[in-house]
C-alpha positions in Angstrom: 8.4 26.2 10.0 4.7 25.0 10.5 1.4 26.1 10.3 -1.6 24.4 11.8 -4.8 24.7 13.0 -5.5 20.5 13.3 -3.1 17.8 13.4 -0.9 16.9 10.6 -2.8 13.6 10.2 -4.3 11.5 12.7 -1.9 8.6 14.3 -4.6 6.8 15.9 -4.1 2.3 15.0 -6.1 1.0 12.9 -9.2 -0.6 13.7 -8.8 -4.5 14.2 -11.0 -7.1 14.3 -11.1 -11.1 14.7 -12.4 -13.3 12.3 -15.8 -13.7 13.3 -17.0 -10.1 13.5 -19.1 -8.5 11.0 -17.4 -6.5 8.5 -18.3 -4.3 5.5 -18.7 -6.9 2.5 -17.7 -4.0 0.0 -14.2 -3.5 1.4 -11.8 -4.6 -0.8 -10.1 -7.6 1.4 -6.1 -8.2 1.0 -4.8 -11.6 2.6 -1.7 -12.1 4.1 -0.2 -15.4 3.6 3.4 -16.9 4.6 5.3 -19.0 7.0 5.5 -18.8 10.6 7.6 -16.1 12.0 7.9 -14.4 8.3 7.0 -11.3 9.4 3.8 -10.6 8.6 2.2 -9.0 11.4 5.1 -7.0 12.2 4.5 -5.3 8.4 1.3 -5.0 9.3 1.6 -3.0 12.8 4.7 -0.8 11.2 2.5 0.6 8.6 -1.2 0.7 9.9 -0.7 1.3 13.7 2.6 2.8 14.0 4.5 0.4 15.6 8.2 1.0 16.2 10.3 -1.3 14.7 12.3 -3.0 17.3 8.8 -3.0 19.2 7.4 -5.9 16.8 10.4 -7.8 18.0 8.2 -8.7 21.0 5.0 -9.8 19.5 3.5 -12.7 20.1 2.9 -15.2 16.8 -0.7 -14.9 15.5 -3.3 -17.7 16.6 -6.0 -16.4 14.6 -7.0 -14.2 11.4 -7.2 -11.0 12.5 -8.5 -8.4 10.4 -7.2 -4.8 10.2 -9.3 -2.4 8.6 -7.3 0.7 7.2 -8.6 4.6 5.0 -5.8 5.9 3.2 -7.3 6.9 -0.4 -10.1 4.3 -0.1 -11.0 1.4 2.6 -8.8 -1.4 3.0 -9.4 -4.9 5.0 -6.0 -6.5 5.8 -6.9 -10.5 6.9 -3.1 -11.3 9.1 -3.8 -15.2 8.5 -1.7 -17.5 11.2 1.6 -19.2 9.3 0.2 -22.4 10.5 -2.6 -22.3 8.1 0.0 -23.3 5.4 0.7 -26.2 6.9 -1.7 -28.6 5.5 -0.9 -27.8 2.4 0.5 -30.6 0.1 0.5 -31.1 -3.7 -1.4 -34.7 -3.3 -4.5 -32.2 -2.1 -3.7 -29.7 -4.6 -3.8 -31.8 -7.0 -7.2 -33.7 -6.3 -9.0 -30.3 -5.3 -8.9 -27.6 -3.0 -6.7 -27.4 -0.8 -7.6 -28.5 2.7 -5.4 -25.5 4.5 -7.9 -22.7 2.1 -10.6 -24.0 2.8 -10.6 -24.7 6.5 -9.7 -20.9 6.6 -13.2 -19.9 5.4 -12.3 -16.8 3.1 -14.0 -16.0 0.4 -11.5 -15.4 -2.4 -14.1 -14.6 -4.8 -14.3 -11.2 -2.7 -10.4 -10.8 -2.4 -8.3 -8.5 -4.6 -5.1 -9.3 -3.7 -2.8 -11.6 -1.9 0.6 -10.8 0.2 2.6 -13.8 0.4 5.5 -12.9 2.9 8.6 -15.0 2.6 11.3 -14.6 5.1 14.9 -14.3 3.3 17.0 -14.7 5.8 15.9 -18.2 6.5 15.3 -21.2 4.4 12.6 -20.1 1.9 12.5 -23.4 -0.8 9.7 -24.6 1.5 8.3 -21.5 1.6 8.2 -20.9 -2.5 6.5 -24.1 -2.6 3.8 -23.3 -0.3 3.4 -20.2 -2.7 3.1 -22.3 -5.7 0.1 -23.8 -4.4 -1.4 -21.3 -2.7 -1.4 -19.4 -6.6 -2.8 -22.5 -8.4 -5.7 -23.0 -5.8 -6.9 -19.0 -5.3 -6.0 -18.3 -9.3 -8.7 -20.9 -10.0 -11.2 -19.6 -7.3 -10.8 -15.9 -8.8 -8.5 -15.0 -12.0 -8.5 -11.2 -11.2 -6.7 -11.8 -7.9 -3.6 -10.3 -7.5 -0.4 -11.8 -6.3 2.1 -9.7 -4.0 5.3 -11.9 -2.6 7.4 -9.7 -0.1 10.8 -10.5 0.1 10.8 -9.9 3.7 13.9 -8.9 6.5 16.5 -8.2 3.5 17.8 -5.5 5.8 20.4 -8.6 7.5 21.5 -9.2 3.9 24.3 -7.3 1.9 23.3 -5.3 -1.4 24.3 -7.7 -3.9 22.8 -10.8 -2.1 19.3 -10.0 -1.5 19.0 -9.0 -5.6 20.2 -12.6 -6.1 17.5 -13.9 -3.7 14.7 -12.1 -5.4 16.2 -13.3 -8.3 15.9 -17.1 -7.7 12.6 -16.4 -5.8 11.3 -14.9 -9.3 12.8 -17.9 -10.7 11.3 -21.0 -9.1 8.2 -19.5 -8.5 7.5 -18.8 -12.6 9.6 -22.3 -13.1 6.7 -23.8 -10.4 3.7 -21.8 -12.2 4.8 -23.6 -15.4 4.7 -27.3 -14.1 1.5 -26.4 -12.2 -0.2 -25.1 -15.8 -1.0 -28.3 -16.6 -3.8 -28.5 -13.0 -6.0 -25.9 -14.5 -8.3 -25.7 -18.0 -10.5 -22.8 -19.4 -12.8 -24.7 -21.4 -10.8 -27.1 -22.0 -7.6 -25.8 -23.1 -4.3 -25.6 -20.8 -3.8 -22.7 -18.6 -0.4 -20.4 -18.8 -0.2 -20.2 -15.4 3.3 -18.1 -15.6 1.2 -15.5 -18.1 -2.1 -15.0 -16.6 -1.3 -14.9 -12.8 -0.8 -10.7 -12.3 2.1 -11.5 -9.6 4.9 -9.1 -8.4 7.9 -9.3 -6.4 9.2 -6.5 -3.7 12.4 -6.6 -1.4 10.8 -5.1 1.9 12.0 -4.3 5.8 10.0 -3.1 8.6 13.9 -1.1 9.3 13.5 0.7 6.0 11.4 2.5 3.8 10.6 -0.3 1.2 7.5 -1.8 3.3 5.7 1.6 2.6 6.9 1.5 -1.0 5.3 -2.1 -1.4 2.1 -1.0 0.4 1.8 2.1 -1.6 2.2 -0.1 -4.9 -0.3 -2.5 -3.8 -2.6 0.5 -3.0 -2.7 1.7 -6.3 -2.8 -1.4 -8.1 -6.4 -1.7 -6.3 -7.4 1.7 -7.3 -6.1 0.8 -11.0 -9.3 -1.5 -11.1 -9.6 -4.1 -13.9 -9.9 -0.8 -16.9 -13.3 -2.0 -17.7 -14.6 -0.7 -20.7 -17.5 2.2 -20.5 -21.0 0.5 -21.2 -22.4 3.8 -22.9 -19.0 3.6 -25.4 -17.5 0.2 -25.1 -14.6 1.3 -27.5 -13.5 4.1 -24.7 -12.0 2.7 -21.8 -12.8 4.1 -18.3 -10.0 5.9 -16.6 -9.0 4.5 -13.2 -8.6 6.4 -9.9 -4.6 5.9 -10.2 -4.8 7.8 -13.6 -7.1 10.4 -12.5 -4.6 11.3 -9.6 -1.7 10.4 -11.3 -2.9 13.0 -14.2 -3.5 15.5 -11.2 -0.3 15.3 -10.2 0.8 16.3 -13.2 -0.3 19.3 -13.8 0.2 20.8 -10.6 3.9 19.7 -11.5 3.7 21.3 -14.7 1.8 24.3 -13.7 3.7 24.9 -10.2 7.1 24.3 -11.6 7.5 21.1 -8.9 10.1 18.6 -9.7 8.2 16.0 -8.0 4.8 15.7 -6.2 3.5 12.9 -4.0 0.0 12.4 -2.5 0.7 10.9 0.6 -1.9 9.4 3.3 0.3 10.9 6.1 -0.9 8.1 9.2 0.4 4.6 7.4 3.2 7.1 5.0 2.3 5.2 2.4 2.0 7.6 -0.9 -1.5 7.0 -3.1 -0.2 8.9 -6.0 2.7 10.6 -8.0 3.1 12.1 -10.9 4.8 9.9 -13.9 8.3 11.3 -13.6 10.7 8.3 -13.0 10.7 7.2 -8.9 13.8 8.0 -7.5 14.1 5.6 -4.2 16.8 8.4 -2.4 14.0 10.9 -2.4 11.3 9.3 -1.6 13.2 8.0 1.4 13.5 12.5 2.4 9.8 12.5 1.6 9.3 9.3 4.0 11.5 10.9 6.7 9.9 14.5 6.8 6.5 12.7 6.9 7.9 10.9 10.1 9.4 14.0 11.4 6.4 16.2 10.7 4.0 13.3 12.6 6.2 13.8 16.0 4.5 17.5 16.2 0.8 16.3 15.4 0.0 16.9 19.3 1.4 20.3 19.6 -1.5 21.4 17.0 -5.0 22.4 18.0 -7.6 20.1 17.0 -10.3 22.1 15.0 -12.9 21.2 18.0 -10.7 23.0 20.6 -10.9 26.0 19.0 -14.2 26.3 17.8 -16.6 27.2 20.9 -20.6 28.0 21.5 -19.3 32.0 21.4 -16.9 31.2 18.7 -19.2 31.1 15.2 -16.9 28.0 12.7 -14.7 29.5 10.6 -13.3 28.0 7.1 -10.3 25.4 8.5 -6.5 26.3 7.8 -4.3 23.2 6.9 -1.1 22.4 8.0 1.9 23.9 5.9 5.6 23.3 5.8 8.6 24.1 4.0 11.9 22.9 4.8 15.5 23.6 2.7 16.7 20.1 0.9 19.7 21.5 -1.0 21.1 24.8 -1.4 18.9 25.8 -4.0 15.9 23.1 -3.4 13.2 22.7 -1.1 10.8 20.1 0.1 7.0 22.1 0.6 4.0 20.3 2.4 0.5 21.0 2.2 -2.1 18.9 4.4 -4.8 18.2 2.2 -7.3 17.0 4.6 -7.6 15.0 7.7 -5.2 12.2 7.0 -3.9 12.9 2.7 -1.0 15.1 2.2 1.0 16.9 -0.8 4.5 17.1 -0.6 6.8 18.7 -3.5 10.3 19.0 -4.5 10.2 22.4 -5.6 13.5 24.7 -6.5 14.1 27.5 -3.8 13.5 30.7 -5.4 10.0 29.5 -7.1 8.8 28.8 -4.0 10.2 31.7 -2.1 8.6 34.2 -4.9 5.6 32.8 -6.0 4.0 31.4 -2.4 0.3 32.8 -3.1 0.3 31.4 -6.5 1.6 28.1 -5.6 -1.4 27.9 -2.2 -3.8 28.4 -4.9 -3.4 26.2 -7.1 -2.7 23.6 -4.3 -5.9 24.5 -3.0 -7.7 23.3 -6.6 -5.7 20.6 -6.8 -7.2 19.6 -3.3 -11.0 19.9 -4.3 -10.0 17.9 -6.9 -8.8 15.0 -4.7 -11.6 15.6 -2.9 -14.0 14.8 -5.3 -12.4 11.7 -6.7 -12.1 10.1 -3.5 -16.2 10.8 -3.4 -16.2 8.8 -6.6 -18.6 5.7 -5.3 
């Protein structure tokens, strides 16, 4: 079923960090913000160290930022901020400045791109949306581009029809809150729509589920969107971002290979960089999240490319790892390893596949030098 000379990605954690340490000033920094026992850190080790689960049940509540520094398509700094630095927040010191609970945390939100706020749906969250309220008003006016991510965290204990009506009335008080809070802030003198200007988006998430790696992937490509700046040489023509270029990829190796559907996945943290635009269908991607699992459980029965490359052995142009497994009676899922850790899988139909394998290697073999050379994009 598999073909490999190296491991289907790496699985190694994440490298982490404390607070204090030096780190690379242009990695693009997410925060992670939210109540005590919300979940955070346990999102955090699922997707970028390959925690288990039930094994976050044990962890032990986070005393200090730790930072988590990630590579899927490009570099990623994750700050895990303790719940208890929301604490001192209050809208008395909102409303006279800063507030004291941000700026004892020392981070410099002029350098962040985005903010996770986890709230915890199985418990009480009106404190909680609150807590998010100010935490928007007092980062929005440090840096407007900021984005604003709130997971909807451990919806897995909560029945289908329930946890729609908690995002629901999450989305509601916080835009009701971001209204009344407009009045705080002024751009040169006229009133801020707070509810208009804050980019701010709402996900339903479990570690027990695939929708953590669906948030994380979203997130990921909003930071590879970029702010669309305009070209300096042509100010009229807008520059295309990353998540276009990829996206564009994706779509003519769907239109030239026949593929249903295509996904770019960065196979350690399964979360996907890019797709093509055909609409997302949350059933598949759950196979594609599932055969990415399965194929990982095999990376150590592969040969690293060290191990087989010896003083009386010349190197020799690297083979990927390949896969193709039957999803119905007449489809099939393919997998191509593009490089060390970014992956292709396709929903192709049977007999295209079957027929045309050269053809299809080929042009999955462009389409990976042309990944290659976006991702060396400075």
């Amino acid at each position: 079923m598999v073909g490999a000379e190296g491991p289907v990605g790496s699985c190694a954690a994440s490298a982490i960090s404390d607070v204090g340490s030096t780190n690379d000033v242009h990695t693009p920094k997410v925060v992670l913000l939210g109540p005590r026992r919300a979940g955070k850190s346990s999102l955090c080790k699922v997707v970028y160290e390959s925690y288990l689960p039930n094994d976050t049940l044990f962890l032990t509540p986070t005393m200090r930022i730790q930072k988590i520094n990630t590579h899927t398509f490009q570099r990623l700094q994750l700050w895990d901020v303790p719940g208890s630095s929301l604490m001192s927040f209050s809208g008395g010191a909102l409303a006279a400045g800063p507030a004291p609970g941000l700026a004892d945390l020392d981070i410099p939100w002029a350098d962040v791109c985005a903010v996770i706020f986890v709230i915890d749906a199985q418990d009480d969250y009106f404190d909680a949306v609150t807590k998010l309220n100010q935490v928007v008003v007092t980062v929005f006016s440090c840096n407007k581009a900021i984005q604003f991510h709130v997971f909807i965290n451990k919806v897995d204990g909560l029945s289908e029809d329930y946890k729609y009506d908690t995002q629901r009335d999450i989305e509601q008080r916080v835009m009701e809150g971001l209204i009344d809070s407009s009045h705080e802030l002024q751009d040169n003198g006229e009133p801020v729509d707070l509810d208009r200007q804050v980019n701010i988006k709402f996900y339903l998430t479990s570690i027990f589920d695939s929708s953590v790696f669906v948030a994380f992937s979203r997130i990921q490509q909003q930071l590879l969107q970029g702010l669309n700046e305009p070209n300096p040489a042509s100010p009229s023509v807008r520059m295309v971002s990353l998540t276009e270029a990829l996206e564009t990829a994706c779509n003519l190796l769907c239109s030239t290979c026949q593929f249903e559907k295509a996904y770019l996945f960065d196979i350690p943290s399964r979360t996907f960089v890019a797709c093509d635009t055909s609409p997302f269908d949350l059933s598949l991607f759950d196979v594609m999240y599932q055969y990415i699992r399965f194929l990982r459980q095999f990376t150590e029965l592969y040969q690293t490319e060290s191990d087989v490359q010896t003083a009386d052995a010349p190197a020799h142009a690297r083979t990927w790892s390949t896969s193709v497994v039957q999803f119905t009676s007449d489809t099939t899922v393919a997998f191509w390893q593009l490089d060390s850790h970014l992956g292709l899988l396709a929903v192709i139909q049977g007999h295209i596949q079957a027929s045309h394998t050269s053809i299809l290697d080929y042009n999955v073999g462009l389409f990976r030098r042309a990944v290659a050379k976006l991702a060396a994009l400075p």
